[in-house]
C-alpha positions as CSV (number, residue, x, y, z in Angstrom):
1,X,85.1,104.0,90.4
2,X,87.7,104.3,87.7
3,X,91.0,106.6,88.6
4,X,91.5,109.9,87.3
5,X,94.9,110.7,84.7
6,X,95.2,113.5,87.0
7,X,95.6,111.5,89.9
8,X,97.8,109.4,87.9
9,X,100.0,112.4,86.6
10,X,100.1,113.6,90.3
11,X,101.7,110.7,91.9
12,X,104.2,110.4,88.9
13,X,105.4,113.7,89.5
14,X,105.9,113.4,93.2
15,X,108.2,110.1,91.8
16,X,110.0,111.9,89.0
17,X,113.2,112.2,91.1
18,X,113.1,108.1,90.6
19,X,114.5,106.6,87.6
20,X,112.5,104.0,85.5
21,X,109.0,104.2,87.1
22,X,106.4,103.4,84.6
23,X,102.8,102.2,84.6
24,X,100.3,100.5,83.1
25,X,96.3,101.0,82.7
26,X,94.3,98.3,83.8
27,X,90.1,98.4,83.8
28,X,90.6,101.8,84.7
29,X,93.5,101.9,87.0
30,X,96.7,102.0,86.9
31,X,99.8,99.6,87.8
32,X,103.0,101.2,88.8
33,X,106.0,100.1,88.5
34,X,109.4,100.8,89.7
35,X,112.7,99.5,87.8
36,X,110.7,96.9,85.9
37,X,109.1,95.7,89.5
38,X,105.0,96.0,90.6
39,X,105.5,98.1,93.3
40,X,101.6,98.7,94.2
41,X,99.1,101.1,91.9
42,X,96.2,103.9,91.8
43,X,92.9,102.5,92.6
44,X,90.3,104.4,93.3
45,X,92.2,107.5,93.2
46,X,94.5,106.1,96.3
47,X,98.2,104.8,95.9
48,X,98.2,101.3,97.2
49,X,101.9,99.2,97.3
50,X,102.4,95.9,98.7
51,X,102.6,94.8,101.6
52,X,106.3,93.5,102.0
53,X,108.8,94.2,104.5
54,X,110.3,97.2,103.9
55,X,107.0,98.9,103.2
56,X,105.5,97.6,106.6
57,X,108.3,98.7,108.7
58,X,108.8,102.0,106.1
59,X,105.0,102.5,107.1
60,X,104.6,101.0,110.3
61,X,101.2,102.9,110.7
62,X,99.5,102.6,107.5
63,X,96.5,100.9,107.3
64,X,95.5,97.9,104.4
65,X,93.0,98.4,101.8
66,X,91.4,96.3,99.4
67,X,92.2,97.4,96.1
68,X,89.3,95.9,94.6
69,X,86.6,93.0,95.8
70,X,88.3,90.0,95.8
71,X,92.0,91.0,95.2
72,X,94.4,90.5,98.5
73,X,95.1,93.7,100.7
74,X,98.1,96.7,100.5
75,X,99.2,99.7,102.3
76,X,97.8,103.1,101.7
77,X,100.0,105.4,101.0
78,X,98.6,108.4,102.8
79,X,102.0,110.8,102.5
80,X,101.4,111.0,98.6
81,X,102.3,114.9,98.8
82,X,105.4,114.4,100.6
83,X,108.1,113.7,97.4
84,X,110.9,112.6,99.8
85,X,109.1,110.3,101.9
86,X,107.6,108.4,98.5
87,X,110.8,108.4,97.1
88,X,112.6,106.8,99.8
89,X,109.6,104.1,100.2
90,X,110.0,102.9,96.8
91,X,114.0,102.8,97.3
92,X,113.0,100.6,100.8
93,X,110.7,98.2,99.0
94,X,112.7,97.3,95.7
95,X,114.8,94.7,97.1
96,X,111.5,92.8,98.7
97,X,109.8,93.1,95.5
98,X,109.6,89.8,93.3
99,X,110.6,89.5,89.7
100,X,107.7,90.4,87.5
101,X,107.1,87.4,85.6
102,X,107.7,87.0,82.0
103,X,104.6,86.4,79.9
């Protein structure tokens, strides 16, 4: 099941107090990223991020979800309506995030 835009125009509102988050569409769902960094994405209307560090102990609760067959697992983000608590996630995980690779 693809994800919606409004999902997607949902989650990037409750991250507009962040500066340089973008995305990109992918077979129908979307990969978000945060100061040029994957940070996680929408699948199946659910915000996923990965599993590093900072997430985990940001999270220490959340439970791992495949975003699709085959792909390795991330955290839910289940606090999607709570602005503060995703913006200071994505603040936590930047520095464990890997340089995106230039194609």
């Amino acid at each position: 099941m693809a994800s919606s835009e409004d999902y997607l125009r949902f989650v990037l509102e409750q991250l507009s107090d962040l500066a340089e988050i973008t995305y990109r569409p992918m077979m129908g769902e979307y990969i978000i990223y945060y100061r040029g960094k994957i940070i996680g994405g929408i699948y199946d209307n659910r915000l996923l991020v990965k599993p590093v560090k900072a997430a985990i102990d940001y999270i220490p609760e959340a439970v791992y979800e495949l975003p699709y067959e085959g792909a390795k697992k991330m955290l839910l983000v289940r606090e999607i309506e709570n602005k503060d608590f995703l913006t200071g996630l994505f603040k936590a995980m930047y520095d464990d995030l890997p340089v995106s690779k230039k194609k």
